[in-house]
C-alpha positions as CSV (number, residue, x, y, z in Angstrom):
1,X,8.4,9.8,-22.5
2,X,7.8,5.9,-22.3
3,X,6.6,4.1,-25.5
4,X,3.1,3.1,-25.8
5,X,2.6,-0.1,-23.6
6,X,5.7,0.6,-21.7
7,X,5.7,2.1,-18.4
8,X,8.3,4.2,-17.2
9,X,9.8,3.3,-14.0
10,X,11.9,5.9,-11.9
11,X,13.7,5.8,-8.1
12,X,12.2,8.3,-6.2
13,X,12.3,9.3,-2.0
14,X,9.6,8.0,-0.7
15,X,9.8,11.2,1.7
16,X,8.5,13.6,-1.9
17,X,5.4,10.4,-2.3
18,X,2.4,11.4,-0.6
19,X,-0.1,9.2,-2.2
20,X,0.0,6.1,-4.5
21,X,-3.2,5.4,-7.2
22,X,-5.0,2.5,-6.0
23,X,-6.8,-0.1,-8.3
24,X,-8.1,-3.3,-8.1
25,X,-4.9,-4.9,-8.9
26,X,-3.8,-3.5,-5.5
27,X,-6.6,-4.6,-3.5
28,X,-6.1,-8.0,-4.3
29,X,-2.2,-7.7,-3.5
30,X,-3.3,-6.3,-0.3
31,X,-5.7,-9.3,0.2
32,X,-2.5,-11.7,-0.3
33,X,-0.3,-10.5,2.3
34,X,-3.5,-10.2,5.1
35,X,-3.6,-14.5,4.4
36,X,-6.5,-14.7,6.4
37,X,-6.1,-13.1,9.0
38,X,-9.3,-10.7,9.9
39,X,-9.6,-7.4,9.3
40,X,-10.3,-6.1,12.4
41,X,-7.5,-7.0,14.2
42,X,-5.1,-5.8,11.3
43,X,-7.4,-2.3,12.1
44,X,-6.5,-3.1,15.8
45,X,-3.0,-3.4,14.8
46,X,-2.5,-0.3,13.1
47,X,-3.9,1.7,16.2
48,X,-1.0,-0.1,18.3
49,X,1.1,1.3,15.5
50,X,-0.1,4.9,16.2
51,X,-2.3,5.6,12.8
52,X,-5.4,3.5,13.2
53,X,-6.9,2.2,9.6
54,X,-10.6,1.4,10.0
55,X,-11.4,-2.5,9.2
56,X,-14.1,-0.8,6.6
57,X,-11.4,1.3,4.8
58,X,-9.3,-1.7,4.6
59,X,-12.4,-3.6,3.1
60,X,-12.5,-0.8,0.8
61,X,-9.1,-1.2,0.0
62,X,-9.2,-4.9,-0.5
63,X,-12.5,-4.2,-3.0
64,X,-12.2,-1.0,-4.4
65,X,-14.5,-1.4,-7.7
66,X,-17.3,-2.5,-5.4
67,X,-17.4,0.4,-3.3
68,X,-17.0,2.6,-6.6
69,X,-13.5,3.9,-5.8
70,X,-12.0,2.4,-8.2
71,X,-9.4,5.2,-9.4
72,X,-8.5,6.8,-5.8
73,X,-5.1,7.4,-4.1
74,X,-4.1,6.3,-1.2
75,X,-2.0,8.2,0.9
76,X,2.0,6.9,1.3
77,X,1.7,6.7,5.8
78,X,-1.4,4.3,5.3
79,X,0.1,2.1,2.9
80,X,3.2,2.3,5.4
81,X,1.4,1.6,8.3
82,X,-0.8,-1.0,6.8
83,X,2.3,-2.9,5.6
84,X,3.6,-3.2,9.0
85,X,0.4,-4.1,10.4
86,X,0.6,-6.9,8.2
87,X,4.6,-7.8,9.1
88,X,5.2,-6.5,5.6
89,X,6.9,-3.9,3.5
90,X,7.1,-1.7,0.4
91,X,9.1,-3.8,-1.1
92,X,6.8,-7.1,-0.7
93,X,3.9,-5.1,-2.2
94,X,5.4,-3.1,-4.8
95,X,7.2,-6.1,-6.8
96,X,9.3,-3.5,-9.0
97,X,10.7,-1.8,-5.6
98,X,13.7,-1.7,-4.0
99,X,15.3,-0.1,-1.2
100,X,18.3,1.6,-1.1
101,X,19.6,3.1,2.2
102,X,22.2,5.8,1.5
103,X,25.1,5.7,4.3
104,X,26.6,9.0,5.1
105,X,30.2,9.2,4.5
């Protein structure tokens, strides 16, 4: 068990993660990588990318203390899909991630 005031970190499949707690912290991460660019057409994006994210769920996401959410999960596909929308990745958001790629031998 981690130490109080320590976190403990583990590397885990992302294919066992089905949804990731969501705070404020990661709203305003989220707001970072959008850099402006309107959240409607980052909605309009993600339908090109086959799993449309509504521009008020994104504002949700962006602000979720002001719409009283702010202890939710979001599910791992939308935070996938949003990352793309928003030519980004896991490992851009998350600043403790990595990705490994196993190679079969």
């Amino acid at each position: 068990m981690a130490s109080a005031g320590r976190q403990k970190k583990i590397m885990l499949d992302t294919k066992y993660v089905a949804s990731i707690y969501w705070d404020k912290e990661m709203g305003e991460r989220l707001k970072v990588l959008r850099r402006g660019r309107s959240v409607r057409g980052i909605s309009e994006k993600t339908a090109e990318l086959g799993e449309r994210i509504s521009h008020q769920y994104i504002h949700m996401l962006e602000d979720p203390e002001r719409y009283d959410n702010s202890a939710s999960t979001v599910s791992f596909s939308k935070i996938s899909v949003l990352l793309k929308a928003l030519d980004s990745n896991i490992e851009d958001f998350f600043d403790t991630a990595i990705t490994i790629v196993s190679v079969a031998s």
